[in-house]
C-alpha positions as CSV (number, residue, x, y, z in Angstrom):
1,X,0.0,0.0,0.0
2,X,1.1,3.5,-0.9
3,X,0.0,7.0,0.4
4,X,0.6,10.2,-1.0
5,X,3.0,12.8,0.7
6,X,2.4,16.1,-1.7
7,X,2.8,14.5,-5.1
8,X,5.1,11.3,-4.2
9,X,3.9,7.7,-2.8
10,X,5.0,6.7,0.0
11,X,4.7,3.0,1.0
12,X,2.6,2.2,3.9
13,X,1.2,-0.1,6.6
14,X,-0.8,2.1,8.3
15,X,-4.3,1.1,7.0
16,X,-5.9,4.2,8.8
17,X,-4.0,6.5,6.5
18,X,-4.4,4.3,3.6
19,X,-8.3,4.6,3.9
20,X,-8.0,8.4,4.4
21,X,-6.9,9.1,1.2
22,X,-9.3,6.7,-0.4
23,X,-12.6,9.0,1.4
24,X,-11.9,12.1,-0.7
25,X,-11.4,11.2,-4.3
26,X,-9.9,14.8,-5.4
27,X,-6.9,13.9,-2.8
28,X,-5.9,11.4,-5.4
29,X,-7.3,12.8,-8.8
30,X,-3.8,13.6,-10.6
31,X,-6.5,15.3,-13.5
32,X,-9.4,14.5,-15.2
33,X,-10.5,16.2,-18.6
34,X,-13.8,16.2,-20.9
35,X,-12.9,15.6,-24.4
36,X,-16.1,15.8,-26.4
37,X,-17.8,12.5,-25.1
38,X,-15.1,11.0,-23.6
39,X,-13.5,11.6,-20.1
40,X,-9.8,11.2,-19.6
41,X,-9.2,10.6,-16.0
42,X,-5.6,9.8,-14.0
43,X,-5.4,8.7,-11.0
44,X,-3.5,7.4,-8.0
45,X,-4.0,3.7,-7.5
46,X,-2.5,3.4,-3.8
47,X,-1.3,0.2,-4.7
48,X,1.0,-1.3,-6.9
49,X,0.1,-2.7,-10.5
50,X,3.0,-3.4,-11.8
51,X,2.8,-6.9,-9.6
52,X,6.4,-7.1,-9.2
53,X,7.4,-6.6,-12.6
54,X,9.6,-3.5,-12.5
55,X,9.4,-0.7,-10.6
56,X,5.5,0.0,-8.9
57,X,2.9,1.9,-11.3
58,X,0.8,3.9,-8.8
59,X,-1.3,5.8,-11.4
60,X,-3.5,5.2,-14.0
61,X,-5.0,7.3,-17.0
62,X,-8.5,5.7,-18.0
63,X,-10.7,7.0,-21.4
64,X,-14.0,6.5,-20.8
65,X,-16.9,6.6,-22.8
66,X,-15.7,4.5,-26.0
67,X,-18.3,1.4,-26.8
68,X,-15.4,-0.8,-27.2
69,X,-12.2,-1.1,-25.0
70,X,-10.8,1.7,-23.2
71,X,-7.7,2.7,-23.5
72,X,-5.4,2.7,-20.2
73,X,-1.8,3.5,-19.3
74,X,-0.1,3.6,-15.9
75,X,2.7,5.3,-14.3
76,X,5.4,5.4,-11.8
77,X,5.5,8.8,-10.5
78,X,3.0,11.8,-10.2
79,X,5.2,13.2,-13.4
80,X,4.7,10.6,-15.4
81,X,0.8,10.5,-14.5
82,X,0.5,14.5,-15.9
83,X,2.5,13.7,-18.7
84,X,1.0,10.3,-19.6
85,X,-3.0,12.3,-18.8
86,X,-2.0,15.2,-21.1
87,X,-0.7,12.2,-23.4
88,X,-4.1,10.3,-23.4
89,X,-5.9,14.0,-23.7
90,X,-4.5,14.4,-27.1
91,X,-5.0,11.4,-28.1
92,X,-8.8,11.6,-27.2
93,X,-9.2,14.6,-29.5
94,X,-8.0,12.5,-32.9
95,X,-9.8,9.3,-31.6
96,X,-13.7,10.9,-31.2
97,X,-16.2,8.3,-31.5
């Protein structure tokens, strides 16, 4: 489990803090974006989904609102997340249903 200190994750056993951050959404919305009818939203996951592959991915940019699959990339740092959101955001624009 990971918490967020500002904008980095900080690993955790403290399962008081970890369910903190999970009862406000916005404290771990990196960004979300309307894109015609999609949304683009990137967030922190608070736990690792790399599943021991390589270093953790704590984020995750989502597209929803495509009939088939959506689209999703995930991310290491809170960097990575705003480049990889601002990434998926252009992306949305020259893939409108």
């Amino acid at each position: 489990m990971y918490i967020l200190d500002g904008h980095t994750p900080v690993p955790t056993e403290d399962m008081r803090a970890y369910g903190r951050m999970f009862k406000d959404p916005d404290a771990r919305r990196v960004a979300r974006d309307r894109v015609g009818v999609l949304n683009v939203s990137t967030v922190f996951l608070g736990t690792d989904h790399s599943f021991g592959d390589g270093p953790p991915l704590l984020f995750e940019t989502m597209v929803f609102g495509l009939s088939d699959e959506e689209p999703c990339d995930r991310y290491s740092t809170w960097d990575e997340a705003v480049a990889g959101h601002a990434a998926m955001v252009a992306w949305a624009k020259e893939n409108q249903p």
